[in-house]
N, C-alpha and C positions, 0 to 999 in steps of 0.2 A: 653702411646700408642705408638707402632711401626712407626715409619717416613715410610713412602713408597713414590717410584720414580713417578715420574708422568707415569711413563708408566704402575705400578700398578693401579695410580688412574682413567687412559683412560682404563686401562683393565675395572674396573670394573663398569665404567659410562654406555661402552658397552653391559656389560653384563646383566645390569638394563636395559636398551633398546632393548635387546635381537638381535643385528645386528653380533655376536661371530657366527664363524664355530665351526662347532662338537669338534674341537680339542684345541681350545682358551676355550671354555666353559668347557670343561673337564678339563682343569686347575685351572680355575677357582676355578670351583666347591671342588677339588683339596687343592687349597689354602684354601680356606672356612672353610672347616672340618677339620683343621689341628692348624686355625689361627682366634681366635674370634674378632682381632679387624680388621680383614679385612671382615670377614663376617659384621660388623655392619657399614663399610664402604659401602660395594656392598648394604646392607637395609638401611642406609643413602640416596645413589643414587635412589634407587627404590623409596621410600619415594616423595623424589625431581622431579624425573621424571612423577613418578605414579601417582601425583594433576595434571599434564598438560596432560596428559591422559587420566582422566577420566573426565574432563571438555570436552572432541570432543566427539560427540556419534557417534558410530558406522554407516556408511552408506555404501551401496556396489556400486562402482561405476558404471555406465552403460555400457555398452560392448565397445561401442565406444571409450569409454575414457579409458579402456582400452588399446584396438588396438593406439592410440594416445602417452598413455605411452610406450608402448613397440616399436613403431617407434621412440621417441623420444631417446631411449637408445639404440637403436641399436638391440632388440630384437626379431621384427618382425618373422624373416624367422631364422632357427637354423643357429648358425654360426661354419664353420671348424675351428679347431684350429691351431690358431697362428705359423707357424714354420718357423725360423729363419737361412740363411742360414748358414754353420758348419764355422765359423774360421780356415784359414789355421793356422797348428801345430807351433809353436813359439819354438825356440830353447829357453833351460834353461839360464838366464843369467847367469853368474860368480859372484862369491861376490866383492860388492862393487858398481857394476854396477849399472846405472839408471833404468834399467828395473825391480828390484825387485820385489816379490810378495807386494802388499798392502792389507794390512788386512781393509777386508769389514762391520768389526761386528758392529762397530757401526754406518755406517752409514744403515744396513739393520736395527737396534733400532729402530733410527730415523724417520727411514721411516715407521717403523711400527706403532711408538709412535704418528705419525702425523698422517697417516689414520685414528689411533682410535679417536682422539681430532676432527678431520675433521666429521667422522661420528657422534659423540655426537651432535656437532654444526647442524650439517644439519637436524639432526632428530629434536632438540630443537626447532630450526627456523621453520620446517613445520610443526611443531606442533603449535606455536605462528602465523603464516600465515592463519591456518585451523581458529584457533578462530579469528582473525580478517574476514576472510570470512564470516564464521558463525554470529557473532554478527551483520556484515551489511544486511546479507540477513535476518538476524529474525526484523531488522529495514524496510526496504526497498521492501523485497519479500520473509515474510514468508510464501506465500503459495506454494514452490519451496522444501521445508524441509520438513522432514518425521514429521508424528504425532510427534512423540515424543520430535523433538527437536524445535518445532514452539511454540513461544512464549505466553502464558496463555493468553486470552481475559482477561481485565478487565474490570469490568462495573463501568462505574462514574454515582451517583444518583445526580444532580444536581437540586436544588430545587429555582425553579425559584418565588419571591412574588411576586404579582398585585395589585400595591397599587389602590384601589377605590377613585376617587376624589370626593369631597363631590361638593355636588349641590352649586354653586354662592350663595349668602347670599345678603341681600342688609341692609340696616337700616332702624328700623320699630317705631313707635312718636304713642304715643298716652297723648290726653289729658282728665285730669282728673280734671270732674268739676263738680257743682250741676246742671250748667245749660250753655245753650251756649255763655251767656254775661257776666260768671264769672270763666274763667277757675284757680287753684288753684295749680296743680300741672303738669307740663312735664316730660311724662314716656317714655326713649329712650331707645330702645333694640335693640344692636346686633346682628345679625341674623345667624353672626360666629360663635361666641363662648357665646350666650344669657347671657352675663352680661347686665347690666341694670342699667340705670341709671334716677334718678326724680330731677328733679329739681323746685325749689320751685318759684312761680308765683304770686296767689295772695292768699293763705291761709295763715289766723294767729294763731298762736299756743295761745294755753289758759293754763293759769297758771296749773300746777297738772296734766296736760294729755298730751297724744303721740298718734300721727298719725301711724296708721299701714296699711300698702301696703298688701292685700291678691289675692290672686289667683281665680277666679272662672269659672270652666268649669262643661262642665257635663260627661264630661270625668273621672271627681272625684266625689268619695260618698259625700267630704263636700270642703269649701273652705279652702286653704293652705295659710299661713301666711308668705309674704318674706319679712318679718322683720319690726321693725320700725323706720318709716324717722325722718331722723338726724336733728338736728337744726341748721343744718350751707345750704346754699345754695342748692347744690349739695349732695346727697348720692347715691353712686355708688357700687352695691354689684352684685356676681357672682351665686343669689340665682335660677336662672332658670336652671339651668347647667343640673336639674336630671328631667326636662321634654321633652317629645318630641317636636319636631317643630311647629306640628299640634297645640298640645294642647296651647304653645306659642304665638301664631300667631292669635288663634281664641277664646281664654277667653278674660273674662270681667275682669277690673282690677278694686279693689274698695280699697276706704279708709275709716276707721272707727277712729272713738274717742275712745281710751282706757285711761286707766289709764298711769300715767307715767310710761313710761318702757314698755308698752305694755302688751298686755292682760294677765295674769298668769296662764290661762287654755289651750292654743291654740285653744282657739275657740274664734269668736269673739263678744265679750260683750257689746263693744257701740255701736250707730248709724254707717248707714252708709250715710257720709256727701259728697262724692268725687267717682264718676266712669268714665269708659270709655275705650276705644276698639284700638286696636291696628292698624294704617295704614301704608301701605309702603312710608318710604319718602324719600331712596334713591336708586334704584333699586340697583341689582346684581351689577358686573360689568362684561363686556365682554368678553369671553375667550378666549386668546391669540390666534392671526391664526398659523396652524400648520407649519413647515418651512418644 
């Protein structure tokens, strides 16, 4: 690829910017058709220029601001042209002399080469300005910007849950017995999480058979079986868990004699030896005051 002066490459940054008079662009154009790695230099620039371009949307601005710019540059009111008074005529110096002609070509280059580098910058910069504008007022006051460049509504669906606190619980005893001067077994439930717990009193276990704990409401077609109590003191099982509270809270709980290991039908076979009803023994407990 062809080396080119920076004053080709300030030509042609301008030219992508479109800030060239009729006669700088006709060179251009000039150069272009003649020379392809300066044509893909000038569509290099365009390229570069042209994303910071189409990022500002078009807006026209309102008459006053207008009038604002054109006082700021000096535009207002049309202006006469510039005329300089004439130099009195300079006699020719001799050779040798200090007065010689000095050749001006390159510093008019220069001067030309820095306008266009100048322009480049300044259009860049107000371009870079515009979007800094732009993205604070579509922050701060997009309703000041046209449709088109005011920033999308988005909708957040935020889904709020309500946890249900469950009703205070307390601890609920009932004794299971034949009668009221021989109770046999202590049935203690939960009223949180209906685990349950019997504890053994004064009932004696008989060789070959097993005490079985069943359920009975009329909330059920028949009585349900919550297992059979253990031979150690304590048996504490989570067999209530798939009743409601009601039903919990207001059956009759009985014990029967089965065979060892408990009845092999689920239904129950022996005597019933052991009943009794569930009472509250330790209320709820109070619910925190609110802060």
């Amino acid at each position: 690829m062809m080396a080119y002066s920076e004053d080709h490459i300030a030509l042609a940054a301008e030219y992508a910017l479109g800030t060239l008079d009729a006669d700088e662009r006709a060179q251009v154009e000039t150069m272009m058709s003649v020379d392809k790695d300066f044509t893909a230099m000038v569509e290099a620039w365009q390229q570069k220029l042209g994303v910071l371009n189409q990022m500002v949307g078009s807006v026209e601005p309102r008459p006053e601001v207008w009038d604002r710019i054109k006082a700021a540059i000096g535009h207002a009111e049309p202006q006469s042209p510039l005329v300089l008074p004439a130099a009195p005529p300079q006699p020719a110096p001799e050779a040798g002399e200090l007065g010689a002609p000095v050749d001006t070509t390159n510093v008019v280059r220069l001067s030309a080469q820095a306008r266009r580098w100048r322009n480049v910058a300044t259009f860049t910069t107000a371009i870079a300005a515009a979007l800094v504008a732009m993205i604070a007022t579509q922050l701060y006051a997009p309703d000041r910007l046209p449709d088109g460049l005011r920033p999308k509504v988005r909708t957040q669906v935020v889904e709020v849950k309500t946890t249900v606190a469950s009703p205070p619980s307390g601890q609920y005893v009932a004794l299971l017995q034949k009668d009221s001067s021989s109770p046999a077994f202590i049935l203690t439930v939960d009223g949180a999480t209906k685990n349950f717990t019997v504890r053994r009193v004064g009932a004696t276990p008989e060789p070959g058979k097993s005490f079985e704990l069943w359920l009975v409401s009329d909330k059920l077609q028949r009585p349900r079986s919550l297992g059979v109590i253990g031979g150690d003191d304590f048996t504490t099982r989570p067999a209530l868990a798939s009743y409601d509270r009601d039903t919990v809270n207001q059956a009759t709980y009985a014990v029967t004699l089965e065979p060892e290991g408990g009845s092999p039908t689920g239904v129950a076979t022996g005597p019933i030896v052991f009943t009794g009803k569930l009472i509250e023994a330790v209320p709820p407990a109070a619910p925190a005051p609110a802060r």
